[in-house]
C-alpha positions as CSV (number, residue, x, y, z in Angstrom):
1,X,-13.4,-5.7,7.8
2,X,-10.1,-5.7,5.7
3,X,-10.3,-6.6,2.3
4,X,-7.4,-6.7,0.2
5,X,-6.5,-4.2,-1.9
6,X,-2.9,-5.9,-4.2
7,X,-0.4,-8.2,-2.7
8,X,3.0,-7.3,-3.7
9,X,5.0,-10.0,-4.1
10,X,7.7,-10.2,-6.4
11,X,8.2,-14.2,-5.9
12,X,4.9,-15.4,-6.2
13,X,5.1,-17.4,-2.9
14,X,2.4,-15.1,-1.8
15,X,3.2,-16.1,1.7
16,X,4.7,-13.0,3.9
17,X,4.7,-10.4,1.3
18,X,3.9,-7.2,1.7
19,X,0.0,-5.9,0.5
20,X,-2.2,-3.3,0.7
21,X,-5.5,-3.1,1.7
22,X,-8.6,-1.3,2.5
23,X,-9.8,-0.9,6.2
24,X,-13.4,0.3,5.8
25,X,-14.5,-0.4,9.6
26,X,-11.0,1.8,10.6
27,X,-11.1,5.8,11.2
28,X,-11.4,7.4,7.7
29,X,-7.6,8.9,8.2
30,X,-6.3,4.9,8.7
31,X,-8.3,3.1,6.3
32,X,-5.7,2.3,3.9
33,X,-3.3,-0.5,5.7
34,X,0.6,-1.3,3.7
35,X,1.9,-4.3,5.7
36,X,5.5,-5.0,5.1
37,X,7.0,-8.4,4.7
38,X,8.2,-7.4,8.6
39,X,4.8,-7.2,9.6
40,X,5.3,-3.4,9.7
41,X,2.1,-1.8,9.1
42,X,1.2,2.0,7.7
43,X,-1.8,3.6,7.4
44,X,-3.3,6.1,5.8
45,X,-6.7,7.6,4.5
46,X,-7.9,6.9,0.8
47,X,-6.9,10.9,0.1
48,X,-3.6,10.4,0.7
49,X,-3.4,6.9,-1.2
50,X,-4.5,8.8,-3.6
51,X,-1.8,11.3,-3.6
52,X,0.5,8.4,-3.9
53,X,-0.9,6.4,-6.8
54,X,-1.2,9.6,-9.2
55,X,2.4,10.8,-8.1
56,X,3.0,7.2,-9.5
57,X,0.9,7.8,-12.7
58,X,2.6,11.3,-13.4
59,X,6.1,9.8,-13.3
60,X,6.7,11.6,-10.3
61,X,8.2,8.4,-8.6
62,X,10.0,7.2,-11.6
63,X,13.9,7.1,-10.9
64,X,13.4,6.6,-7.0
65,X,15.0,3.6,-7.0
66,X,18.2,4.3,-9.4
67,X,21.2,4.8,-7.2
């Protein structure tokens, strides 16, 4: 069962926008799910979420975005 984890929408339509969420009846190495606002999906286990949130919490993502 999918429960969700954050939808990101920067409009607040909420319809279409990408979100994460947690697969807990998926293989442990796919139980994280990021569906895109193409309906592109990617998954990955909680240990590599993981990764990606504290990268995030260090700063290590911080200017990723400046051109």
């Amino acid at each position: 069962m999918k429960k969700s984890i954050i939808l990101l929408c920067g409009c607040g339509c909420g319809c279409g926008c990408p979100e994460v969420f947690e697969n807990a009846s998926a293989a442990e190495p796919q139980q994280i799910e990021i569906k895109d606002d193409f309906d592109g999906l990617v998954k990955m286990s909680k240990s590599q979420f993981s990764v990606l949130i504290n990268s995030a919490k260090q700063g290590k993502l911080d200017g990723c975005l400046e051109a």
